[in-house]
N, CA, C and O atoms as CSV, one atom per row, in Angstrom:
chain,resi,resn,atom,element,x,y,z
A,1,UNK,N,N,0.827,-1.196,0.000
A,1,UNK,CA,C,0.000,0.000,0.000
A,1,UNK,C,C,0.866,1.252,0.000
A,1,UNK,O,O,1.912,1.203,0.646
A,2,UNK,N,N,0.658,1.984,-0.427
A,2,UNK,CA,C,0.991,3.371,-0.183
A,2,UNK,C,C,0.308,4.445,0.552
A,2,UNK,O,O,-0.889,4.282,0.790
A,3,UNK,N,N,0.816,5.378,0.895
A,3,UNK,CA,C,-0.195,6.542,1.934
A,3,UNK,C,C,0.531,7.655,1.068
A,3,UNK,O,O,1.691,7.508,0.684
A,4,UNK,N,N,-0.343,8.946,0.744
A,4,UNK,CA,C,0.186,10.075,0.332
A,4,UNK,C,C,-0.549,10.779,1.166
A,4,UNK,O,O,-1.647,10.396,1.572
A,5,UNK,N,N,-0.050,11.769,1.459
A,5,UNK,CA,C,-0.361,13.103,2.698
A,5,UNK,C,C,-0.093,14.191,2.072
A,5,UNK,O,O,0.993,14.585,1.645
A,6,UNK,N,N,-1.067,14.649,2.028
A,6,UNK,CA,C,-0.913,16.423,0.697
A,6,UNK,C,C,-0.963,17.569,2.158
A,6,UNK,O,O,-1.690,17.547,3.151
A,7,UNK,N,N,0.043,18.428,1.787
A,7,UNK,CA,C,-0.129,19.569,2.818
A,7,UNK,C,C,-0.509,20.759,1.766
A,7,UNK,O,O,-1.077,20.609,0.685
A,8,UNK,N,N,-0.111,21.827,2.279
A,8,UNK,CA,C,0.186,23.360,1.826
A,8,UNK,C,C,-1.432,24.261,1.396
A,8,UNK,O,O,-1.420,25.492,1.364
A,9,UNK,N,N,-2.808,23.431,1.075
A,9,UNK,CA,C,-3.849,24.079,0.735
A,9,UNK,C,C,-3.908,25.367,1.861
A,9,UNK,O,O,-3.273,25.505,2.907
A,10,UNK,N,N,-5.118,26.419,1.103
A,10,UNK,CA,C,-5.701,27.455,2.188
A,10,UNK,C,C,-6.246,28.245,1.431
A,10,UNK,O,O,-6.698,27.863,0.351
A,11,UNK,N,N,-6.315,29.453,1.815
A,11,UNK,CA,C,-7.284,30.556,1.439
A,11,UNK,C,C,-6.009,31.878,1.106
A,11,UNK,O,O,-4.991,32.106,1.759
A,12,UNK,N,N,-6.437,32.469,0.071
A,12,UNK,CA,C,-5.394,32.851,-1.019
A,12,UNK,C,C,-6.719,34.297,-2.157
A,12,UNK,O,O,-7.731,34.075,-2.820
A,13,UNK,N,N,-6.022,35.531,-1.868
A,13,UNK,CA,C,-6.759,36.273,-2.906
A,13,UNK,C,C,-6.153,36.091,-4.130
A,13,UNK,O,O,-5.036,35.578,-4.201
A,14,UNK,N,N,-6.799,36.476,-5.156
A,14,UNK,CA,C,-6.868,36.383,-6.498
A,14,UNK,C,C,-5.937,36.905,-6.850
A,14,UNK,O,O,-5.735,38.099,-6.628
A,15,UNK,N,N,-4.954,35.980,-7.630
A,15,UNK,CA,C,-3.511,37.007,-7.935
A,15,UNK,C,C,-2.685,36.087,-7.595
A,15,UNK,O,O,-1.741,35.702,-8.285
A,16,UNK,N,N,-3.003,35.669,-6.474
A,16,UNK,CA,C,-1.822,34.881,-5.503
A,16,UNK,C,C,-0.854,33.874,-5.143
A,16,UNK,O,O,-1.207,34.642,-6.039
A,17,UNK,N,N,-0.171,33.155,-4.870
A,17,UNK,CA,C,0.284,32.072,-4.877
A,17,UNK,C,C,0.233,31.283,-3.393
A,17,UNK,O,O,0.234,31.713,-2.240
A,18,UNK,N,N,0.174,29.539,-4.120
A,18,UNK,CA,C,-0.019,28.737,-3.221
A,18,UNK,C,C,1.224,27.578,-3.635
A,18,UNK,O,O,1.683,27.307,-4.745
A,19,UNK,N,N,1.585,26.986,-2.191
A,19,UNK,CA,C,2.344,25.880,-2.891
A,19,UNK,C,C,1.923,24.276,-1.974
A,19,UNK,O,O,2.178,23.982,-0.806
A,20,UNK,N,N,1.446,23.744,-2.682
A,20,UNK,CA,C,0.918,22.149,-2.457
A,20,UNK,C,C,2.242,20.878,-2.851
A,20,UNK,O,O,2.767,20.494,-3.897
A,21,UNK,N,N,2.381,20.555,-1.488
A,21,UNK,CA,C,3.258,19.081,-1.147
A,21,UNK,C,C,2.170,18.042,-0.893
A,21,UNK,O,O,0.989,18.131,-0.559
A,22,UNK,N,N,3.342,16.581,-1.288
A,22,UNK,CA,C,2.458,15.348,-1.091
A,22,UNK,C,C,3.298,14.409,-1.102
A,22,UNK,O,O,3.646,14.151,-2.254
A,23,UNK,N,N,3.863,13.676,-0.204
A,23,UNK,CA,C,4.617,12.488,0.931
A,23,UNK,C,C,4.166,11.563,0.473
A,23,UNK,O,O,2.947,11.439,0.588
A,24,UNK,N,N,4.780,10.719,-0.102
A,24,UNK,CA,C,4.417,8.883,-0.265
A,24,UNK,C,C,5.089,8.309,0.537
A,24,UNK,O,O,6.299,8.500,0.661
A,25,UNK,N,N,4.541,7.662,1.084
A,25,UNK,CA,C,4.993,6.291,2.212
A,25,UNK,C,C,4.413,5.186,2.158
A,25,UNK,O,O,3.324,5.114,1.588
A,26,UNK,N,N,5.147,3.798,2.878
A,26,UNK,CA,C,4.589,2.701,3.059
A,26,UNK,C,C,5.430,1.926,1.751
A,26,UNK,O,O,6.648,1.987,1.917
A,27,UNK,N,N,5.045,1.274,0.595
A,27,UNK,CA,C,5.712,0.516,-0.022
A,27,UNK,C,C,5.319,1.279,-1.136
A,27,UNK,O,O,4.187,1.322,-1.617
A,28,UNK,N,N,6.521,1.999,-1.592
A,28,UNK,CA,C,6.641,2.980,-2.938
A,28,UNK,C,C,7.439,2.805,-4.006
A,28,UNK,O,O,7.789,3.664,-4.815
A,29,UNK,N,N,7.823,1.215,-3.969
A,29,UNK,CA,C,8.497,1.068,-4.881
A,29,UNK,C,C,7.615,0.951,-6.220
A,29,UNK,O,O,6.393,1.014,-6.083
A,30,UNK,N,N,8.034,0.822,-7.218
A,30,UNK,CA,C,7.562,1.003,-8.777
A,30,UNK,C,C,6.607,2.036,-9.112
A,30,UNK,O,O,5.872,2.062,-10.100
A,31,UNK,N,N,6.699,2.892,-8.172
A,31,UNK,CA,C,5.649,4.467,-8.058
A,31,UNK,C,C,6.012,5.200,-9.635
A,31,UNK,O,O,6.640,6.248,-9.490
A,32,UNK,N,N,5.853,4.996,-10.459
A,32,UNK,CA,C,5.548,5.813,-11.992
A,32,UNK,C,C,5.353,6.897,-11.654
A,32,UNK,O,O,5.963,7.377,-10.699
A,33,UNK,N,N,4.226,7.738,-12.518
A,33,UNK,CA,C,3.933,8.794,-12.197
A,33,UNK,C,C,2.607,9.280,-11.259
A,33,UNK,O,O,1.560,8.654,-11.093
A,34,UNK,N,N,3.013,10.683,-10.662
A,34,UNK,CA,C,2.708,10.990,-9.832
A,34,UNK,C,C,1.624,12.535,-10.421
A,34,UNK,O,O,1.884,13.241,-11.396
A,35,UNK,N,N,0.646,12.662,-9.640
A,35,UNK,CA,C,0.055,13.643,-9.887
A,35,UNK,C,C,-0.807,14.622,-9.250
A,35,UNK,O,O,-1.238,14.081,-8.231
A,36,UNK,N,N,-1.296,15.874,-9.360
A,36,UNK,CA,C,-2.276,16.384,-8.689
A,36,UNK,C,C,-3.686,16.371,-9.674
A,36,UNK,O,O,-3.683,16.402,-10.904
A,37,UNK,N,N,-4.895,16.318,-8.771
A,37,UNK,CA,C,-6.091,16.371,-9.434
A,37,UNK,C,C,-6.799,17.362,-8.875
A,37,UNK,O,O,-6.336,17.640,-7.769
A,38,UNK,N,N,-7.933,18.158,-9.242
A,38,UNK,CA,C,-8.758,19.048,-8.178
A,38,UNK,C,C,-10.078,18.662,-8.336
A,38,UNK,O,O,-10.376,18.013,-9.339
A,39,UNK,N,N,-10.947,18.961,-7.488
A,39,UNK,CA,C,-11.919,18.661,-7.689
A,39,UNK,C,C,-12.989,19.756,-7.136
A,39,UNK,O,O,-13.071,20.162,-5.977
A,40,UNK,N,N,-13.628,20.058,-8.027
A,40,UNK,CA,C,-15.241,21.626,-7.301
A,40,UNK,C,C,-15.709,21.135,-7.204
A,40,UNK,O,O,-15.541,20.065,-7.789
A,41,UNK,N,N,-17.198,21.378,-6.099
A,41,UNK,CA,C,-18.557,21.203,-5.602
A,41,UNK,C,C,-19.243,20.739,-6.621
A,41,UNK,O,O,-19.361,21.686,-7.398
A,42,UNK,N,N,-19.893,19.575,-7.160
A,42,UNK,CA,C,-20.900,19.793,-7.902
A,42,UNK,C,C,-20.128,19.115,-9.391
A,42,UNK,O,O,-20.857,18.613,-10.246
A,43,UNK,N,N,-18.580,19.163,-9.591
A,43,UNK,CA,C,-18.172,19.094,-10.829
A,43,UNK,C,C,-17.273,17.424,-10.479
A,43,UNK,O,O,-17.293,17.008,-9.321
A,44,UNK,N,N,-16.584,16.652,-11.518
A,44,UNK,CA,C,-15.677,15.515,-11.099
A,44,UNK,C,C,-14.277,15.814,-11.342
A,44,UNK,O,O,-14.025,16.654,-12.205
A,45,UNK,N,N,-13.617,15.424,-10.903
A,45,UNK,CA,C,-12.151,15.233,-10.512
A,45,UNK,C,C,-11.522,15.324,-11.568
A,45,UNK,O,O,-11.803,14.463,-12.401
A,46,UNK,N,N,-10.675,16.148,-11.877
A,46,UNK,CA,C,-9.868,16.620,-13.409
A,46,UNK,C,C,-8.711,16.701,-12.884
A,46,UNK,O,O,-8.341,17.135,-11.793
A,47,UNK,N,N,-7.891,16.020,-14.180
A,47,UNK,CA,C,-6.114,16.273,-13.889
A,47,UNK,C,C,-5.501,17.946,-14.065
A,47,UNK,O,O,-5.437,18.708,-15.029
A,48,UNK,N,N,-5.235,18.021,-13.098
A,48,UNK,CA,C,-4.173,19.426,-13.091
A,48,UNK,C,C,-3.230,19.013,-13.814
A,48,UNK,O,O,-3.226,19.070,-15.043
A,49,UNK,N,N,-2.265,18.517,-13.049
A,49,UNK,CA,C,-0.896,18.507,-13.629
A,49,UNK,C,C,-0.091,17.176,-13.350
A,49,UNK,O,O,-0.205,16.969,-12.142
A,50,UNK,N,N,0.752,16.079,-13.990
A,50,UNK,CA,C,0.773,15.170,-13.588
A,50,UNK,C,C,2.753,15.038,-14.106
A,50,UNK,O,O,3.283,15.738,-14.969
A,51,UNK,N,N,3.478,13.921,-13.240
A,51,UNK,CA,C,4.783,14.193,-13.461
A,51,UNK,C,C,5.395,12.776,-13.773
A,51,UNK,O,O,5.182,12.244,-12.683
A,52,UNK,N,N,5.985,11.854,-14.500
A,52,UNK,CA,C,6.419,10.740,-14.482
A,52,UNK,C,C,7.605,10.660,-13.250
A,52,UNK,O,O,7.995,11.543,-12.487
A,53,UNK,N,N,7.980,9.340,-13.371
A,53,UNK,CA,C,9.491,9.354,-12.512
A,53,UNK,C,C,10.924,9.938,-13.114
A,53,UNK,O,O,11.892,10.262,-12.426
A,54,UNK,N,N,10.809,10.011,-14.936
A,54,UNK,CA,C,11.917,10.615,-15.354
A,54,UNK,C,C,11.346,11.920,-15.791
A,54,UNK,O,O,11.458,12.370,-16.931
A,55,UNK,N,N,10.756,12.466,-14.846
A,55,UNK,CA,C,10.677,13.976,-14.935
A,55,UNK,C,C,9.943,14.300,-15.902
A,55,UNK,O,O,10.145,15.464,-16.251
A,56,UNK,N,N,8.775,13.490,-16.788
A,56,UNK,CA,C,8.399,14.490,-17.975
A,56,UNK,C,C,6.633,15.012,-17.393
A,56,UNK,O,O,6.054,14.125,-16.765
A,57,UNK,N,N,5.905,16.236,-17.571
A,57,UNK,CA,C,5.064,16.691,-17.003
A,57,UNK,C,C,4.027,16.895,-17.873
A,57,UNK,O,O,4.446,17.080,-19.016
A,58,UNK,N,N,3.059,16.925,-17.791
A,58,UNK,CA,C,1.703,17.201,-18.305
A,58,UNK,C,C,1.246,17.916,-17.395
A,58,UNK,O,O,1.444,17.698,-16.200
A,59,UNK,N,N,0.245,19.330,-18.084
A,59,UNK,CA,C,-0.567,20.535,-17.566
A,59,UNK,C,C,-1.975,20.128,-18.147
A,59,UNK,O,O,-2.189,19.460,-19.158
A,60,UNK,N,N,-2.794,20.629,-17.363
A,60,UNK,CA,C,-4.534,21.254,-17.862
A,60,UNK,C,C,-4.160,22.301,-18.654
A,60,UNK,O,O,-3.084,22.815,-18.350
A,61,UNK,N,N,-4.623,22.664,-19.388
A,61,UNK,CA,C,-4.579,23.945,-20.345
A,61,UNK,C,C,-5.073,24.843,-19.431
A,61,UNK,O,O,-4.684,25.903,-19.922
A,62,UNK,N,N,-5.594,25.092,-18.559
A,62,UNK,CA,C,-6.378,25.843,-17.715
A,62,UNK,C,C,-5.151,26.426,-17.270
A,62,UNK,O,O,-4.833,27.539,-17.687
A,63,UNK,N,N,-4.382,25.757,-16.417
A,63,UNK,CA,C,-3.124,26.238,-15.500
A,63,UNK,C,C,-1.973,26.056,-16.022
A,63,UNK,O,O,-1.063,25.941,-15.201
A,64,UNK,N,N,-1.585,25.964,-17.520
A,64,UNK,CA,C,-0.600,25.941,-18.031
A,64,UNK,C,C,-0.098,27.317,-17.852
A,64,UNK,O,O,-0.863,28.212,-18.214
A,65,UNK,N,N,1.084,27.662,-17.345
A,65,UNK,CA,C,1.685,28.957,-17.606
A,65,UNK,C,C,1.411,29.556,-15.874
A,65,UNK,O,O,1.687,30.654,-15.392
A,66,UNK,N,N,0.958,28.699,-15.424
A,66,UNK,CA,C,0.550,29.133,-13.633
A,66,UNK,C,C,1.279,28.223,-12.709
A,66,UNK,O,O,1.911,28.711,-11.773
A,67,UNK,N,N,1.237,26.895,-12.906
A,67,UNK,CA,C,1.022,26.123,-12.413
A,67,UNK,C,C,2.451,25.261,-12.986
A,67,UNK,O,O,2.960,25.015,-14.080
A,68,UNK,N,N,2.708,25.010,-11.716
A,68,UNK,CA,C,4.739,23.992,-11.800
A,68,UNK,C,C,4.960,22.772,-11.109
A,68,UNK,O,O,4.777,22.778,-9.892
A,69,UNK,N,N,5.324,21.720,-11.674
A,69,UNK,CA,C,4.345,20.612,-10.776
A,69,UNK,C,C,6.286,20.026,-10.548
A,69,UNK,O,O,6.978,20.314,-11.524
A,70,UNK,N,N,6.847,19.475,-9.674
A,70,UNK,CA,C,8.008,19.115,-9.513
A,70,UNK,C,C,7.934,17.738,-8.275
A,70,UNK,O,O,7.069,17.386,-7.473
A,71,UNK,N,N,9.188,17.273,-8.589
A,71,UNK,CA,C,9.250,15.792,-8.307
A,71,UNK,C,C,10.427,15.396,-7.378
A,71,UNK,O,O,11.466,15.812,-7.891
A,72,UNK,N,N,10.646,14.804,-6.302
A,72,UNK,CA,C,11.663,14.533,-5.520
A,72,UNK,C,C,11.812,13.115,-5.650
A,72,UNK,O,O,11.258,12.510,-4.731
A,73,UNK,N,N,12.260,12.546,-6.315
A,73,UNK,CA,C,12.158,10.904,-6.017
A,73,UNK,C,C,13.063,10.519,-5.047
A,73,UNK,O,O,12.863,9.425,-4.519
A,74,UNK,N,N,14.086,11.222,-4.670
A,74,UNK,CA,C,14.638,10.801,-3.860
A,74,UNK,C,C,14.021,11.015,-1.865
A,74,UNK,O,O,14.513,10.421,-0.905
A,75,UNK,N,N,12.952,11.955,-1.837
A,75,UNK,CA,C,12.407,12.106,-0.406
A,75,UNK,C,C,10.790,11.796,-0.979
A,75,UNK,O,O,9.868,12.071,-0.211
A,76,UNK,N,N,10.625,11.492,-1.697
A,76,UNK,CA,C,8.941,10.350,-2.181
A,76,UNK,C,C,7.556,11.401,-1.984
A,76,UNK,O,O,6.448,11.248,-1.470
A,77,UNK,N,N,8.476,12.902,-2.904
A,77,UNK,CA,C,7.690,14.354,-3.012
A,77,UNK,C,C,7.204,15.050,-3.991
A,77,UNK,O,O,7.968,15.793,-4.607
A,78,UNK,N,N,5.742,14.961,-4.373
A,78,UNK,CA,C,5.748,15.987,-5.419
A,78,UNK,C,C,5.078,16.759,-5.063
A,78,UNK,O,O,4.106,16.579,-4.330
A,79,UNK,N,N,5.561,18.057,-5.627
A,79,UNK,CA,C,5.091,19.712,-5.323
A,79,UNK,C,C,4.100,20.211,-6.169
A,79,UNK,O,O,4.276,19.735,-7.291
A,80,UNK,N,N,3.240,20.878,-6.135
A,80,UNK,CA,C,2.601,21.811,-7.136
A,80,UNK,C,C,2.675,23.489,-6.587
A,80,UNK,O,O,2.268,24.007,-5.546
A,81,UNK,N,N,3.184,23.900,-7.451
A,81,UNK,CA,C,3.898,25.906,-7.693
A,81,UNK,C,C,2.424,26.097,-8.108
A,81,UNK,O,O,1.993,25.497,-9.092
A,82,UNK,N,N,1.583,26.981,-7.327
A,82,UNK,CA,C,0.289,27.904,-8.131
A,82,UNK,C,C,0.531,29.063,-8.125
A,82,UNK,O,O,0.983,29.570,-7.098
A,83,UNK,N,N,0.315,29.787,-9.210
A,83,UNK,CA,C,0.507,30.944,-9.152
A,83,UNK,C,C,-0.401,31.954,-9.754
A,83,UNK,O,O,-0.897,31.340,-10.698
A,84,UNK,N,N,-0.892,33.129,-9.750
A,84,UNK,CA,C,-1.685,33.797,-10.747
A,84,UNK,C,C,-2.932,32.979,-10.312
A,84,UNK,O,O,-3.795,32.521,-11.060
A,85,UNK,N,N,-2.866,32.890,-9.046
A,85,UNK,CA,C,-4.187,32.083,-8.831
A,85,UNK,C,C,-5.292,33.096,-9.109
A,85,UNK,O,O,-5.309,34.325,-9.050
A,86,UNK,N,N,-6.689,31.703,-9.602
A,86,UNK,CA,C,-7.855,33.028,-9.758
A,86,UNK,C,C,-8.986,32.063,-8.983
A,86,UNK,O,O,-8.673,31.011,-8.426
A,87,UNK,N,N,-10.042,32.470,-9.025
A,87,UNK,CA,C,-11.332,32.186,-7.875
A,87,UNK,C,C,-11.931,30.901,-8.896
A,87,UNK,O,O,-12.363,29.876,-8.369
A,88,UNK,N,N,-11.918,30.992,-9.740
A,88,UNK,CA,C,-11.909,29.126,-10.468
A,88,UNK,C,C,-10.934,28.227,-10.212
A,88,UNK,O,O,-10.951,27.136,-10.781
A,89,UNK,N,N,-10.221,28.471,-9.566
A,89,UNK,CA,C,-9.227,27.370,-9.026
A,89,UNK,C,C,-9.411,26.829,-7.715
A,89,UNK,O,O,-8.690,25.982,-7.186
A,90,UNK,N,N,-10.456,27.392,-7.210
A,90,UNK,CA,C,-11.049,26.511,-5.885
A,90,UNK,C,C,-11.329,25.506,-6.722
A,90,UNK,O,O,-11.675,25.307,-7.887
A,91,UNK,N,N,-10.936,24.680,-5.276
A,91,UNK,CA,C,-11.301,23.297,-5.360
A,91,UNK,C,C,-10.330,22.561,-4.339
A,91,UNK,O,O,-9.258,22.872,-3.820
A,92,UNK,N,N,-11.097,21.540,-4.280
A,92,UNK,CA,C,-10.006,20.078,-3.220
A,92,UNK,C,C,-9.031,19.629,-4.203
A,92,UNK,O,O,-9.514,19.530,-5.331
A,93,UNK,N,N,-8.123,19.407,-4.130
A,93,UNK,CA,C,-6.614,19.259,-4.618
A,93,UNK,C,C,-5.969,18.074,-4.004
A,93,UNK,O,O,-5.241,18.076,-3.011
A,94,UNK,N,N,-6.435,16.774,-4.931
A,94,UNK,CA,C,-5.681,15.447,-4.638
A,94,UNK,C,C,-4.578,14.756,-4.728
A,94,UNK,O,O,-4.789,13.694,-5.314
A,95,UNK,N,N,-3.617,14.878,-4.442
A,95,UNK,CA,C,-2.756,13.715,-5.019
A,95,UNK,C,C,-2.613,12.752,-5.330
A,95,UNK,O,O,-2.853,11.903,-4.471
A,96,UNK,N,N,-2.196,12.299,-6.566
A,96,UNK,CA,C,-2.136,10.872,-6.811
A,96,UNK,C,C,-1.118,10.369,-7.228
A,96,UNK,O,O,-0.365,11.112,-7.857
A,97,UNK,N,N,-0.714,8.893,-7.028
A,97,UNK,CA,C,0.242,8.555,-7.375
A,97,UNK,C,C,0.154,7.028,-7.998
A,97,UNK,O,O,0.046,6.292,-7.017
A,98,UNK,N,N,0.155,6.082,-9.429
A,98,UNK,CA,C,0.883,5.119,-10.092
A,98,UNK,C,C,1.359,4.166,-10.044
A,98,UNK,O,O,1.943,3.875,-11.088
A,99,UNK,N,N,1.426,3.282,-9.095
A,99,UNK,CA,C,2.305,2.472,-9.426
A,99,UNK,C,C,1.810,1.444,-10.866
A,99,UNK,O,O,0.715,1.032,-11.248
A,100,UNK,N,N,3.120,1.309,-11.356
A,100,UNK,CA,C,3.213,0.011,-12.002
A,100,UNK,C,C,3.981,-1.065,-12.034
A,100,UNK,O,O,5.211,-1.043,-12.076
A,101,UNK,N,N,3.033,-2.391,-12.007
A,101,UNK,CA,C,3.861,-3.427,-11.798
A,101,UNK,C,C,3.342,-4.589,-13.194
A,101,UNK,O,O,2.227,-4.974,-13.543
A,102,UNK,N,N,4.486,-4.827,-13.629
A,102,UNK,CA,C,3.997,-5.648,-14.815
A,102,UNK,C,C,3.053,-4.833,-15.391
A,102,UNK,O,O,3.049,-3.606,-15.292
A,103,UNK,N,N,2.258,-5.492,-15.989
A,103,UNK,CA,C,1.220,-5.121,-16.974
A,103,UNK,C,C,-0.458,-4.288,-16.449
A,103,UNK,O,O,-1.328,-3.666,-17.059
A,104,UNK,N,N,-0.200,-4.813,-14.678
A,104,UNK,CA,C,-1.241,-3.525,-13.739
A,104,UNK,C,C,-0.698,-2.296,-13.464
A,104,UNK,O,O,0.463,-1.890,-13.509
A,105,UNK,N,N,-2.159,-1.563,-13.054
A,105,UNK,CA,C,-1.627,-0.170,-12.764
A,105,UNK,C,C,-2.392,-0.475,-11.170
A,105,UNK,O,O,-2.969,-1.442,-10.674
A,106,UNK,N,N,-2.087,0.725,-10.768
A,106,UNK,CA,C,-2.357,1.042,-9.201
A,106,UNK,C,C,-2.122,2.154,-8.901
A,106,UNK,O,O,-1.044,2.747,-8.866
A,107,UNK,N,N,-3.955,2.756,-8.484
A,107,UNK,CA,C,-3.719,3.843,-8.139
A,107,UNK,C,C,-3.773,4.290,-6.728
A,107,UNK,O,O,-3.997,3.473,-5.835
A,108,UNK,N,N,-3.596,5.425,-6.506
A,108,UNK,CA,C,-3.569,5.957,-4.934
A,108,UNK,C,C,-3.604,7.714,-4.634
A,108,UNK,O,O,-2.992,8.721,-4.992
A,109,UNK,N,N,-4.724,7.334,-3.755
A,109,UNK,CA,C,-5.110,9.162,-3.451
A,109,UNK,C,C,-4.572,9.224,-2.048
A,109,UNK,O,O,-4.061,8.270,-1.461
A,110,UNK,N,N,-4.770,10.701,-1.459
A,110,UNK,CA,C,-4.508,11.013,-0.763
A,110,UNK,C,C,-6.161,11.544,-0.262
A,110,UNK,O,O,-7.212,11.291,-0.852
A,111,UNK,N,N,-5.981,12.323,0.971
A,111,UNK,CA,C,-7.615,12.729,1.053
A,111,UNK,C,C,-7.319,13.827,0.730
A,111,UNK,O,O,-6.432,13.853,1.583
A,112,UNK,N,N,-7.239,14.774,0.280
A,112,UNK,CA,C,-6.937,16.202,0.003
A,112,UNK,C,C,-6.833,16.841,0.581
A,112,UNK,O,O,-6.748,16.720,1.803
A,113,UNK,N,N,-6.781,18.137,-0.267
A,113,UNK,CA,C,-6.264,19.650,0.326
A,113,UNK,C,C,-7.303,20.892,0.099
A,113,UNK,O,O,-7.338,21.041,-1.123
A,114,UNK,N,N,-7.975,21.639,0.578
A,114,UNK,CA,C,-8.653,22.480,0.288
A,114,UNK,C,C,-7.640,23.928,-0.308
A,114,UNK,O,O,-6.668,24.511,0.173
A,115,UNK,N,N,-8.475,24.115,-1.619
A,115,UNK,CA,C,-7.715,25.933,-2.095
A,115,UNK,C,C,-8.869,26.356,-2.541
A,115,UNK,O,O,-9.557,26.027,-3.508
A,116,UNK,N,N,-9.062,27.600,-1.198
A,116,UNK,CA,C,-9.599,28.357,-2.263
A,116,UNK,C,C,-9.516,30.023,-2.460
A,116,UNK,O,O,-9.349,30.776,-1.500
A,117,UNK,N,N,-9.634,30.412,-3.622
A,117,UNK,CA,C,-9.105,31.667,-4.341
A,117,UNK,C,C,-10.479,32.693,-4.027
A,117,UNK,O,O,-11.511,32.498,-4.668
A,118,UNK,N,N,-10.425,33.475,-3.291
A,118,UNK,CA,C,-11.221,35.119,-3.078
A,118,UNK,C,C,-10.796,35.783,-3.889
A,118,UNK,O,O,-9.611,35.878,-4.206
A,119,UNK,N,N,-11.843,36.422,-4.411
A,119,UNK,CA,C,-12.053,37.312,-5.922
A,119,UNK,C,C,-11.937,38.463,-4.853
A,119,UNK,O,O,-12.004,39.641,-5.204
């Protein structure tokens, strides 16, 4: 199993920056890639930004040019940089993380992080 623990969410005016961590523990070996998701009231769970183990990254078009998603494999950390935050970027903010073994996948959340952006 794995455990991920997301810190850094809060309350943030429009403009602003936030920075979101997330800790894997427990048995993390063959952990692939790693990612954040958000999720609004009312809407389902969309990929923000997501990072492999050799560093290559995928953005939402939404937060491309805001948003910096970075990877520690060596302390079992990935970060998300927000920036230019705006009041559509509330939302719960999940982490997830990949493993693969052989030919399965395996996924794993964290319980989230609350952000949200005052206009």
């Amino acid at each position: 199993q794995v455990q991920l623990v997301e810190s850094g969410g809060g309350l943030v005016q429009a403009g602003g920056s936030l920075r979101l961590s997330c800790v894997a523990s427990g048995t993390i070996f063959s952990i692939d890639a790693m990612g954040w998701y958000r999720q609004a009231p009312g809407k389902q769970r969309d990929l923000v930004a997501s990072i492999t183990s050799g560093g290559s990254t995928n953005y939402a078009d939404s937060v491309k040019g805001r948003y910096t998603i970075s990877r520690d494999n060596a302390k079992n950390t990935v970060s998300l940089q927000m920036n230019s935050l705006k009041p559509e970027d509330t939302a719960v903010y999940y982490c997830k993380a990949t493993k693969s073994i052989g030919f399965r996948f395996y996924d794993y959340w964290g319980q989230g992080t609350q952000v949200t952006v005052s206009s």
